[in-house]
C-alpha positions in Angstrom: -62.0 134.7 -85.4 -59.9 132.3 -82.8 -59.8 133.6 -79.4 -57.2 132.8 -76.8 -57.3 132.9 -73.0 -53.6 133.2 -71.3 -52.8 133.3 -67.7 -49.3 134.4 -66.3 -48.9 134.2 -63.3 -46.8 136.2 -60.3 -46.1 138.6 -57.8 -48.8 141.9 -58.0 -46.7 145.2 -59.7 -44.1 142.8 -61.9 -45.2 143.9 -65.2 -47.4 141.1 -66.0 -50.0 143.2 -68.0 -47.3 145.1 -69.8 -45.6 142.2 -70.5 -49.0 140.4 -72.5 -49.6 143.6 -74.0 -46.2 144.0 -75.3 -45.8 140.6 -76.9 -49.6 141.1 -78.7 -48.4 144.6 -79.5 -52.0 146.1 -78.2 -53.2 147.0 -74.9 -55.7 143.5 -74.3 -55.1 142.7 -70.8 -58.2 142.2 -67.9 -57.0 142.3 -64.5 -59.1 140.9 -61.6 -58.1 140.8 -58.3 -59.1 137.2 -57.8 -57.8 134.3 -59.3 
């Protein structure tokens, strides 16, 4: 099993998470508050 770690970057509330979860086609993402 391969695993993967993305980062995309931007303003907070732009759809980043939905965006990830959209192109993998399951909800994956872990959101942090810190960088």
């Amino acid at each position: 099993m391969k695993s993967s770690f993305i980062s995309i970057m931007g303003r907070p509330s732009a759809g980043k998470s939905t965006l990830l979860n959209k192109i993998c086609g399951e909800k994956i993402s872990i959101i942090a508050p810190t960088p």
